[in-house]
Every structure is written in structure tokens, then in C-alpha cells.
N, C-alpha and C positions, 0 to 999 in steps of 0.2 A: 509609785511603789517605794515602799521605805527601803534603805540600806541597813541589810543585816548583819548582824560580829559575824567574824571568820564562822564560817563552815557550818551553818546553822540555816541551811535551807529549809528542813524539815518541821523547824521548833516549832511552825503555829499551821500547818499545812499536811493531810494526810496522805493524796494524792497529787502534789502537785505535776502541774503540767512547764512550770518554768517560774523560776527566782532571778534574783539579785542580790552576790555577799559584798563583805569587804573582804579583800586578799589580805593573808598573813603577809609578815615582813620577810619572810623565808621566802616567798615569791618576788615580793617585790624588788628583794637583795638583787635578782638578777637583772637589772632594767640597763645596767651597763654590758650586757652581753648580747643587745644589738647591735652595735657599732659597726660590726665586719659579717655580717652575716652577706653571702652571696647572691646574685642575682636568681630569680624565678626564671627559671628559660620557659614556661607556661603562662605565663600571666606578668602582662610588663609594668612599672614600676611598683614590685615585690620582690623581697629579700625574703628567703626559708632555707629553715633548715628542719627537718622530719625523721624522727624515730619511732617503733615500734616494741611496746613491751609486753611483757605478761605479768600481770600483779596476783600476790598468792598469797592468801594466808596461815599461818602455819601456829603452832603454841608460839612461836618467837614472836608472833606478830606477823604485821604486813610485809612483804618482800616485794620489789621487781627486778625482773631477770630483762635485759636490749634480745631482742631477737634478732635474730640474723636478718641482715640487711634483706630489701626488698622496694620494689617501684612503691609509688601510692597509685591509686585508680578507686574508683568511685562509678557506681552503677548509673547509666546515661537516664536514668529512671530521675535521679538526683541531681545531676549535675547535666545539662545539655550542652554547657559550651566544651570542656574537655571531659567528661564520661565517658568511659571504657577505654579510656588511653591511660596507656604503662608511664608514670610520669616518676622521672626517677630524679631525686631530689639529693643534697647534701644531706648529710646524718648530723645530729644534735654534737654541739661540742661542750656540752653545757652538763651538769649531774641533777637531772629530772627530777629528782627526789620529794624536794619542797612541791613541784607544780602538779607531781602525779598523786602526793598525798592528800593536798589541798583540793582537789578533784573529786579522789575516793570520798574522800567525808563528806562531801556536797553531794553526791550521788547516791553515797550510804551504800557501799558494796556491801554486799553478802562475803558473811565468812566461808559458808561453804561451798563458793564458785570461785574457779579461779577467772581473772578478766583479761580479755586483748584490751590493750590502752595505745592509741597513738597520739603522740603529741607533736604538733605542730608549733616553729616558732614563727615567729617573720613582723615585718616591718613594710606600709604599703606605704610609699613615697608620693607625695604633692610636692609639684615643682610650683613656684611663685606663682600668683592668678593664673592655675589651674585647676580646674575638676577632674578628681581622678576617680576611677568609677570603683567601688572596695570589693563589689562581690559582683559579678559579671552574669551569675546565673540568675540573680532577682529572688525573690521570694519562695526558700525550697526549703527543704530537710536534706540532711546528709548522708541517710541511712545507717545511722546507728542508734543504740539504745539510749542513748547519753551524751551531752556535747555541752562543753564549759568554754562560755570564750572570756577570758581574762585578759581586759586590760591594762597593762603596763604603762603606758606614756602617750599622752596626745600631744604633738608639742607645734601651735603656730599653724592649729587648723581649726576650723569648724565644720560640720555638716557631721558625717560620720556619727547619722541617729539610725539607734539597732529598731525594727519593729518586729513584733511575737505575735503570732496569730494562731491562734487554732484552726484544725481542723473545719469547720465553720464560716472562714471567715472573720470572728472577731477577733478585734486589735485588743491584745491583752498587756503588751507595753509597745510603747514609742517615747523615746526619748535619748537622748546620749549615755551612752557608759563611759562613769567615768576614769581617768585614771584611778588604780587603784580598785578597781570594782570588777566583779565577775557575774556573768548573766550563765545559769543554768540554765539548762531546757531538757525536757522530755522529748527525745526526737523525733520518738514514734509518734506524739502527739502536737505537737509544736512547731511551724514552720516559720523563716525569720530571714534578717533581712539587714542589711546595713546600706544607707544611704552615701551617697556620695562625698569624698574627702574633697574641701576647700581651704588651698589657700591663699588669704587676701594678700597679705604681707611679708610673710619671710616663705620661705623652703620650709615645708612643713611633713611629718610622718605620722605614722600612729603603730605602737609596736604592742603585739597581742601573743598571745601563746590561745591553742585550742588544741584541745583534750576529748577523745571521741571515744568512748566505752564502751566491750560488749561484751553477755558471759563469753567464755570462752568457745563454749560448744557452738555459738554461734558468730563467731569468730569473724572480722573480714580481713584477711591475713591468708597466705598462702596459694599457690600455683588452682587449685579450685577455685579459690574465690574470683582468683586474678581473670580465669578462664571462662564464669559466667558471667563477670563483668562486659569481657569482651566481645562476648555472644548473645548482650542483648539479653542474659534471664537474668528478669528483675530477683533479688537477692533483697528480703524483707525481714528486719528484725523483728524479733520475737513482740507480742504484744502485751504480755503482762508476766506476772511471776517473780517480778525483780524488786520494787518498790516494797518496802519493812517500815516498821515502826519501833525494834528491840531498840531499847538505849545504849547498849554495845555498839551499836553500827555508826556509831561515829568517830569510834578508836582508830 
């Protein structure tokens, strides 16, 4: 799959089910705001930091507002190794702005929804000739409408290949992301997969931002969600309605 200019997932594609951009320099500016991020008490050697916003359009344009602080959790539907656990993480020290814009346009929000956006930062650590395992659950969906994983920096690894499969079964990418490069997906339709970090030679990491979009109304944010997480009812995004083709929707 070709690498496409910034935030043009849609240019040749009317339904897509999952792309690949190049990230603006506004993203990329933040690649020095790994460095001190905190240990994962969930998932060991991982650095995160996690915020939550709501993005809105208005005559001014796009706005987001940081919601009040909150665990993260994920429906065991999605995630089998920690699902349905309140996992409560550092909060962003970082100003979202560039990686939540650069998202919206790849995803092509609607003007007339407002969206839950959570963003995700972190850095998976490979200690010298070790395999470190990147995604624990294997081959899943995350349960949202939308999910950008942008990478930032591979440095002094190999493996760390994403693979994209439909619904089906078919493999519709395998290969590395690379720095600098962002893979879209359709989440309702797309499940995916990142293969194991190796490194041969030095101390090696790989530092990523992920962005998980949903209108609002279907929200996964707030003491309901958190409660049928925890109770085992699977909590399913909406299945269509959100995908456009207006030429505004890349503002």
C-alpha cells in the first residue's frame, strides 16, 4: 500500500475499511515528549500517558474540550488479557491539538456530531536481544468507531509488523509502519495486530500515539460505560452512518 500526503485517506477510497498517511510535522514535533513518560502498571515494559476529550464543531471551527479525568477499560469482548478492568493511567502532559486534528481529518468527522476522542501516548520498551510482545491480546478490534495508530519513532528494533484483516479473514495489510506514518482503520470492520518488538543490538522502543473515535452519543466514556464494561455486556459501535464524502470534511 502506497504512502499517502497528510490526511488524505479518503482521496481515492469511498468506503474504506483501513489506510496509511504520512503524519504532518505538527505531530511529528512531538517525538521528544517520550522521554519521561511513566511506567504502565498494566502492561510491562510500556510507558502511557491517556487522555479523554470531546471534539465539536462550531462556526469557529473544530474545538476540543480534556474531560474530566477517568480510568480507561475496554469491553472483555475486545480485549481478553485486561477487559473490564478500571485501569487508571497518567493523563497527557503533552497539548493534543496537532494529533487530535490530524486524526479528525483522517477519519473525516462530521460537522454535525459532536465526538469522544481518546488519545493514547506511550513507548513499548525492547531490552538488548529481547522479544517484547507489542499487543498481548493478538489479533482484535478495540471497540470503537475509529482508531489511528501513529508512529513516531522506531529506534534500534525490528519486527513490530502491523497486520489488517477483515472481517473474513483476509490480510489486507502486513507490513511495518513506519516512522512517520499512520495506519487508519475502520474498527467496526477491521481487526489488527502488531507483531512482536526485537532487539538485536542496542536497547530498543517504538513510541506511538492512538486515537479511538466515537460520535458522541455513543460515547465509551463515563460511569455507564465503565459499568457494562464491567458486567460483561458487550458494548458495540454503531455500524454505519458516519463515513461522508462532502469536501468540507477535511477542514
Amino acid at each position: 500500500m502506497r504512502a499517502l500526503t497528510p490526511n488524505c485517506w479518503f482521496d481515492d477510497q469511498d468506503d474504506p475499511i483501513h489506510g496509511l498517511i504520512s503524519l504532518p510535522d505538527p505531530v511529528m514535533e512531538l517525538a521528544g515528549e517520550f522521554e519521561a513518560l511513566p511506567d504502565d502498571p498494566y502492561c510491562r515494559h510500556r510507558q502511557r500517558r491517556f487522555s479523554q476529550f470531546r471534539v465539536t464543531h462550531t462556526d469557529a471551527g473544530w474545538t476540543h474540550k480534556l474531560l474530566p479525568r477517568r480510568a480507561h477499560i475496554q469491553d472483555r469482548t475486545y480485549n481478553h488479557a485486561v477487559g473490564g478492568i478500571l485501569r487508571y493511567l497518567q493523563p497527557l502532559q503533552i497539548d493534543a491539538t496537532a494529533v487530535i486534528d490530524c486524526a479528525r481529518r483522517a477519519f473525516r468527522q462530521q460537522r454535525g456530531s459532536d465526538w469522544h476522542v481518546d488519545v493514547h501516548q506511550w513507548r513499548m520498551n525492547c531490552p538488548l536481544a529481547n522479544q517484547v510482545e507489542s499487543v498481548p491480546e493478538g489479533l482484535h478490534r478495540d471497540g470503537h468507531q475509529f482508531v489511528a495508530i501513529f508512529v513516531i519513532n522506531r529506534s534500534n528494533i525490528s519486527g513490530a509488523v502491523t497486520c489488517v484483516q477483515d472481517a473474513s479473514g483476509n490480510t489486507l495489510f502486513k507490513d511495518v509502519v513506519d516512522s512517520g506514518q499512520g495506519m487508519i482503520l475502520d474498527d467496526r470492520r477491521a481487526l489488527h495486530h502488531t507483531s512482536e518488538l526485537v532487539a538485536p543490538l542496542l536497547d530498543g522502543h517504538r513510541d506511538i500515539f492512538v486515537v479511538c473515535a466515537n460520535e458522541w452519543k455513543t460515547r465509551r466514556y463515563g460511569e455507564a460505560f465503565e459499568l457494562a464494561c464491567q458486567m460483561d455486556k458487550s458494548v458495540e459501535p454503531p455500524t454505519s452512518g458516519t463515513l461522508i464524502n462532502s469536501s468540507h470534511a477535511h477542514s
